[in-house]
C-alpha positions in Angstrom: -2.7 -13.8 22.3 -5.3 -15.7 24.4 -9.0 -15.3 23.7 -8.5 -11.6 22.9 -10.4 -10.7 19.9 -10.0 -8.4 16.0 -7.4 -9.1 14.0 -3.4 -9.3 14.2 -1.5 -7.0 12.4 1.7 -7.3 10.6 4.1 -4.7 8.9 6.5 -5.0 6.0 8.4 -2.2 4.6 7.2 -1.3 1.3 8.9 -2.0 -2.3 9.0 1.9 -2.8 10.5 2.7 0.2 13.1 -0.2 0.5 14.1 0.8 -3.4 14.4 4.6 -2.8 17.1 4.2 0.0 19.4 1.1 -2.1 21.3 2.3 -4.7 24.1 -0.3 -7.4 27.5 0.4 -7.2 27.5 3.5 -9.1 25.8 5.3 -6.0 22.3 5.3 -8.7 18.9 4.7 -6.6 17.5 1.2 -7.8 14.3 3.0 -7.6 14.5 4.6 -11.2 15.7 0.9 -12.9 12.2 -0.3 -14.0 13.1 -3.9 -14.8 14.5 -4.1 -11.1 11.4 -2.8 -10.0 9.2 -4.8 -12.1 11.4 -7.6 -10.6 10.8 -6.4 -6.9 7.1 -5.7 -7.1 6.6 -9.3 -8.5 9.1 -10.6 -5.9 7.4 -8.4 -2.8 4.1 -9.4 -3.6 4.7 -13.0 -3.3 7.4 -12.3 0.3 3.9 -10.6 1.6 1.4 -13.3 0.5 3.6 -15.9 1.9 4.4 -14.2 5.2 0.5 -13.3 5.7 -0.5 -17.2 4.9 2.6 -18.3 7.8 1.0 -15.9 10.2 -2.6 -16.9 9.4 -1.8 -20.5 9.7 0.2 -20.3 13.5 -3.1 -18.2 14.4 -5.8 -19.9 12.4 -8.6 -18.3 15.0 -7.7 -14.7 14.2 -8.0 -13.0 10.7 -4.7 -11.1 10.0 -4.2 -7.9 8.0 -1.2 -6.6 6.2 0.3 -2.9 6.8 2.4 -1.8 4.0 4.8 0.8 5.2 5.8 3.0 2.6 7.2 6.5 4.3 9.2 7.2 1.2 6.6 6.9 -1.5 5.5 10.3 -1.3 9.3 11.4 -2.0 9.8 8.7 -5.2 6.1 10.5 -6.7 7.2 13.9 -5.9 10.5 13.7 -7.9 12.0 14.7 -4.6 14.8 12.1 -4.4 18.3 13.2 -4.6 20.4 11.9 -7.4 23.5 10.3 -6.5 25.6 13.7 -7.0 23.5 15.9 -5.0 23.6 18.3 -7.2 19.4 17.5 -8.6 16.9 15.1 -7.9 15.9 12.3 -9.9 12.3 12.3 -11.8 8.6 11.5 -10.1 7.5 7.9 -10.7 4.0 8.2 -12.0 1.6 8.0 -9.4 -0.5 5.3 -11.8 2.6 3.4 -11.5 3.0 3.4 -8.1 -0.2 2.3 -7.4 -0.2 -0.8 -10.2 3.1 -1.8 -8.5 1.8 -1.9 -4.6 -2.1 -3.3 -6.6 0.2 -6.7 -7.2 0.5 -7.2 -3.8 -2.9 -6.5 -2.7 -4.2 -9.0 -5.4 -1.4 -11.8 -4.0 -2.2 -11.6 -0.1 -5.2 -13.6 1.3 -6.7 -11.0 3.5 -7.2 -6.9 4.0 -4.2 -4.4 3.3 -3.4 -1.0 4.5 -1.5 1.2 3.1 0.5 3.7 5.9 2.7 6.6 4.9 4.1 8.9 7.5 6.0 10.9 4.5 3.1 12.3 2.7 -0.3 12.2 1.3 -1.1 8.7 -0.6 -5.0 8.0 -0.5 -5.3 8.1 -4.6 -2.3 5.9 -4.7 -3.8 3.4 -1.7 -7.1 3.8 -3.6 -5.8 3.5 -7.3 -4.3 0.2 -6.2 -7.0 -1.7 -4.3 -5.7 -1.2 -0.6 -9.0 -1.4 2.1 -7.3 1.3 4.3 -4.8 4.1 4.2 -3.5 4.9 7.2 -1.4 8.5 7.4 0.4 10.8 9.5 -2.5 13.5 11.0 -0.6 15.3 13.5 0.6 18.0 11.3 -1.6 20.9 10.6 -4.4 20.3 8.4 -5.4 22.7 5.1 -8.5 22.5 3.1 -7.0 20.3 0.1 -6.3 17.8 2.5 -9.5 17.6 4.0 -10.7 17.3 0.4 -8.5 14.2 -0.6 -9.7 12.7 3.1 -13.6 13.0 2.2 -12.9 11.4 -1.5 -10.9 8.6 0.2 -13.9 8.0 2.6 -16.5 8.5 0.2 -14.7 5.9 -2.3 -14.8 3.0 0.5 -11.1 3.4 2.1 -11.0 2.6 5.5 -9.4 5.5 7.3 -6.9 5.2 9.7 -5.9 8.6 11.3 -2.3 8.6 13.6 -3.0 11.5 15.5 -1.1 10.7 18.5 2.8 13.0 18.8 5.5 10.0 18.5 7.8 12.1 19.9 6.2 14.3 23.4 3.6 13.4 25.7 0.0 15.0 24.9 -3.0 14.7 27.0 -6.3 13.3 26.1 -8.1 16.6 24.7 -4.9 17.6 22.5 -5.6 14.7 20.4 -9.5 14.7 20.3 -9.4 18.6 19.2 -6.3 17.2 16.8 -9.4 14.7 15.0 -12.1 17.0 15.4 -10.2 19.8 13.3 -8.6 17.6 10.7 -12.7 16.0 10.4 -14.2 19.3 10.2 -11.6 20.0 7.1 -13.4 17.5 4.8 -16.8 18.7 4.9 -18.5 15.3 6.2 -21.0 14.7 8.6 -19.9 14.2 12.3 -21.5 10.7 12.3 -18.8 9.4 9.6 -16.3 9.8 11.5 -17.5 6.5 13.9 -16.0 5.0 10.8 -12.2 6.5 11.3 -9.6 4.8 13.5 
């Protein structure tokens, strides 16, 4: 890394996530067995905190942060999940519970963690459980409720990191400013906050 500065990020796939696509040997997601995912949350927290403390030590000169990816979470709290016949789909997890699940990990791991969901909105979950950031997919179009949960998220100390950038076609340089200047003018905040969004 040389003498480059800021920190070094690293990702791990959430609990919620990695639960919500592994299912026992009936074909049942683990993702509705709460004493496996009591087990896993305890188990995840400690993987993280022990990965982030390995990283920190090879690279004692740069502070690291933790990105949890969790692109299925939205899916698990929506009750949108499939059941293993197809033919319904299995019951939301409380959005409280989410969040005190994913808060054990944030309390384990020695430095900052964001929380990144490409699936869905999550800033009450990433703020519910003590994240410093959310980061989420903004390249979709943006309504007025959205804008909404974006100001409360800023406004409550999250640290706000927008992915407005297409993953999948090339976009010039304007496409994406007019992309953040429309999803900031949804949440009713000054144009001097948004300095504070990455």
């Amino acid at each position: 890394l040389g003498d480059s500065a800021g920190y070094v990020k690293v990702q791990l796939c959430g609990p919620w996530t990695w639960a919500s696509a592994v299912a026992d040997r009936a074909g049942r997601r683990l993702v509705r067995d709460d004493g496996f995912m009591a087990d896993l949350g305890t188990a995840f927290a400690q993987a993280a905190s022990d990965h982030v403390e390995e990283v920190a030590r090879r690279l004692p000169q740069r502070p690291v942060v933790l990105q949890i990816d969790e692109p299925g979470l939205p899916a698990v709290v929506r009750g949108a999940l499939p059941t293993a016949s197809g033919w319904g789909n299995l019951p939301p997890v409380p959005r409280p519970r989410a969040a005190e699940l994913l808060a054990q990990t944030v309390a384990a791991v020695p430095g900052p963690t964001i929380l990144h969901s490409c699936g869905g909105r999550v800033f009450d979950i990433a703020g519910g459980a003590g994240f410093a950031g959310v980061s989420w997919d903004a390249t979709g179009p943006v309504t007025e409720d959205v804008g909404d949960e974006v100001a409360e998220a800023y406004e409550s100390g999250l640290a706000l990191l927008m992915g407005i950038v297409s993953p999948t076609q090339p976009e010039d340089v304007d496409t994406v400013l007019g992309r953040a200047t429309d999803w900031w003018a949804h949440t009713g905040l000054a144009r001097t906050a948004a300095h504070d969004v990455t």
